[in-house]
ZADO-1210 file (C-alpha; in nm, 4 decimals, padded with zeros to 6 digits):
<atoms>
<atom x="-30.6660" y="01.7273" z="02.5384" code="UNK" pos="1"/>
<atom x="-30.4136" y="01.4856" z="02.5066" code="UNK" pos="2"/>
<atom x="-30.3683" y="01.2886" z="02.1998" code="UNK" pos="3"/>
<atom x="-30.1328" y="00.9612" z="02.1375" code="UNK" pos="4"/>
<atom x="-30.0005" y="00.9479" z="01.8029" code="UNK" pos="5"/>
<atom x="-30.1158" y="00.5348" z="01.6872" code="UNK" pos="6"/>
<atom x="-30.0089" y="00.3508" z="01.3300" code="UNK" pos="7"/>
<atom x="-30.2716" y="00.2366" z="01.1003" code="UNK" pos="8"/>
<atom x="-30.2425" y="-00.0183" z="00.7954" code="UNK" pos="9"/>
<atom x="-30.3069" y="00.2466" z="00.5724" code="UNK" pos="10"/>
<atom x="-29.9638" y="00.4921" z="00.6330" code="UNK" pos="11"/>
<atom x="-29.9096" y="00.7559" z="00.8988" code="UNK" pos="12"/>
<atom x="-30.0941" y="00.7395" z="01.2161" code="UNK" pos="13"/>
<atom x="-30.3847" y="00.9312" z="01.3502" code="UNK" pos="14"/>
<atom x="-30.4697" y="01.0882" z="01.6492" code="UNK" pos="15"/>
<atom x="-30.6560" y="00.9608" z="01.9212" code="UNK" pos="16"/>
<atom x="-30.8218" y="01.1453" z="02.1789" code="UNK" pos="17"/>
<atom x="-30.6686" y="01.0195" z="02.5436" code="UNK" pos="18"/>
<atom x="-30.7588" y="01.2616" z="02.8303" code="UNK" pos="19"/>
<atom x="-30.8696" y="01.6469" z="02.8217" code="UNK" pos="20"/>
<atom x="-30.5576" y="01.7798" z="03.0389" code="UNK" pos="21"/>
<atom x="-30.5349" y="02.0520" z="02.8535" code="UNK" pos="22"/>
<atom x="-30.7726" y="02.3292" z="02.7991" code="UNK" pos="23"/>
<atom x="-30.8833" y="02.4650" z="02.4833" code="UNK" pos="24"/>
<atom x="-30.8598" y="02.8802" z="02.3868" code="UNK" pos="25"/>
<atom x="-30.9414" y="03.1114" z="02.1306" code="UNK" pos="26"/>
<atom x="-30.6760" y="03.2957" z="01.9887" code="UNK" pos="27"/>
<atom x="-30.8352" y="03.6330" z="01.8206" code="UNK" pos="28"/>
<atom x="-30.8326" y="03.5531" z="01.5353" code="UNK" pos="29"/>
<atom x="-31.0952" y="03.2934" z="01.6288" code="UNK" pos="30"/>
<atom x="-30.8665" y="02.9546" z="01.5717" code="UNK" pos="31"/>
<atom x="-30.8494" y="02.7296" z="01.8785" code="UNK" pos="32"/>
<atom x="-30.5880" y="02.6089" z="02.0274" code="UNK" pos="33"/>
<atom x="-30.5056" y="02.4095" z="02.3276" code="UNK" pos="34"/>
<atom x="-30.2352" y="02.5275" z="02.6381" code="UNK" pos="35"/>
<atom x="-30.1117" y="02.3868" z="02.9317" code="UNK" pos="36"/>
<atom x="-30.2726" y="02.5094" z="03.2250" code="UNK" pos="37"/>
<atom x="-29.9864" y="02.3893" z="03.4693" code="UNK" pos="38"/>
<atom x="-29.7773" y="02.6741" z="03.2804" code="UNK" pos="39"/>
<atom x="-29.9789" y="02.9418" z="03.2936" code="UNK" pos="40"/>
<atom x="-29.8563" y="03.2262" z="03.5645" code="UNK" pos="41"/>
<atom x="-30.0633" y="03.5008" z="03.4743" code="UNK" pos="42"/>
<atom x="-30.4334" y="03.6006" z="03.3368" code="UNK" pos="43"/>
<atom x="-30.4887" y="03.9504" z="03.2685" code="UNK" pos="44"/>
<atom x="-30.7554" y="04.1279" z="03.0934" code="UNK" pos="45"/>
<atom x="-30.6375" y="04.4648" z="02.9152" code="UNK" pos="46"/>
<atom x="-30.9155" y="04.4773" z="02.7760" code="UNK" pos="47"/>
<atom x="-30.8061" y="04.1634" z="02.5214" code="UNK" pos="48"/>
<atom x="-30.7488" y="03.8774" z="02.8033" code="UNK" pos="49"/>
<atom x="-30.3425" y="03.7916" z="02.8412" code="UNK" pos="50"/>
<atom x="-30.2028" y="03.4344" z="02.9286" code="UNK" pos="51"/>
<atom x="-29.8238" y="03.4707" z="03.0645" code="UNK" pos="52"/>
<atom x="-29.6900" y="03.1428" z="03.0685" code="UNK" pos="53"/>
<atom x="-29.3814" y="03.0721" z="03.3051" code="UNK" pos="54"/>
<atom x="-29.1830" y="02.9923" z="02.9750" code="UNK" pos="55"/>
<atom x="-29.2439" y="03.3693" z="02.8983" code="UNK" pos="56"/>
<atom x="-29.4719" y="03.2446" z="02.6616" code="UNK" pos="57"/>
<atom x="-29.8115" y="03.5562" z="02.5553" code="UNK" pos="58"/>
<atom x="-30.0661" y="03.4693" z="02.4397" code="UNK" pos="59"/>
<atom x="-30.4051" y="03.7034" z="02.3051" code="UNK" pos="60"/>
<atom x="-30.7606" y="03.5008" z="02.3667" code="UNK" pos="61"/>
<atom x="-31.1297" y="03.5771" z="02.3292" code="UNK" pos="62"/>
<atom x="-31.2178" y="03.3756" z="02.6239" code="UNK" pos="63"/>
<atom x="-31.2571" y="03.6708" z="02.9478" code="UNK" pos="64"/>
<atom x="-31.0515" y="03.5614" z="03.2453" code="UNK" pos="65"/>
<atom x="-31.3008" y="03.4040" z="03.4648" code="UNK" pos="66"/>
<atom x="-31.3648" y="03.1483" z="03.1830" code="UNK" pos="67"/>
<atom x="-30.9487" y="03.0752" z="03.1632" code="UNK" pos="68"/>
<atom x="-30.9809" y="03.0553" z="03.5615" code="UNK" pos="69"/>
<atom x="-31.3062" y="02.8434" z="03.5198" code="UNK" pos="70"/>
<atom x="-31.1220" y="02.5796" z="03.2775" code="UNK" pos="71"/>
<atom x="-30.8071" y="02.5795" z="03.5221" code="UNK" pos="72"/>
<atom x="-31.0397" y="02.4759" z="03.8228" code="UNK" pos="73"/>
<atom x="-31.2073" y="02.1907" z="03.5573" code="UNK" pos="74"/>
<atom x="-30.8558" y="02.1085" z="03.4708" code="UNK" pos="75"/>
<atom x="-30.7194" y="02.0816" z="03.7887" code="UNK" pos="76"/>
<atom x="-31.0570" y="01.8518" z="03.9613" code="UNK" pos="77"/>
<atom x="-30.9401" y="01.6218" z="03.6694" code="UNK" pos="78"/>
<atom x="-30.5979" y="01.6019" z="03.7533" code="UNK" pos="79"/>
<atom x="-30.7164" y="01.5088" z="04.1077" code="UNK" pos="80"/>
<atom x="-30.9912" y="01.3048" z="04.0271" code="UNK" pos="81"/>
<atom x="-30.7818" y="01.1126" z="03.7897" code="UNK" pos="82"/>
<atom x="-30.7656" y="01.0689" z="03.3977" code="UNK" pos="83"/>
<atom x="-30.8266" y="00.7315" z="03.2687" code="UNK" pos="84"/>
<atom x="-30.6112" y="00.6227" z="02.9781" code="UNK" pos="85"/>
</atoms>
């Protein structure tokens, strides 16, 4: 997801949720995170499933590959099908 940083009265600003651009993993210790798909070069499953990033960026998920693969495809219809802001 994409969020946009925004100022309140109150202080600090919050987040606000924009556009889902990015797609959402589970690193194995079971916190989620979110990763670029564009950067991703590599999925591998060994038997923990690998994310190589073209920044030489690893990453360790829960998620098996065909469910990375599956949110890549989602990811990339929205790209395509355009992202209202």
């Amino acid at each position: 997801m994409i969020y946009k940083r925004a100022r309140t009265r109150n202080g600090p600003g919050f987040l606000e949720k924009r556009c889902e651009l990015l797609i959402e993993v589970t690193r194995l210790n079971g916190k989620k995170f979110y990763i670029n798909a564009e950067l991703i070069e590599t999925v591998e499953s060994t038997p923990d499933t690998v994310i190589k990033l073209t920044n030489d960026k690893t990453y360790l998920v829960e998620e098996p590959p065909m469910v990375i693969i599956s949110k890549i495809i989602e990811y990339k219809r929205k790209i395509l099908k355009g992202c209202e802001y």
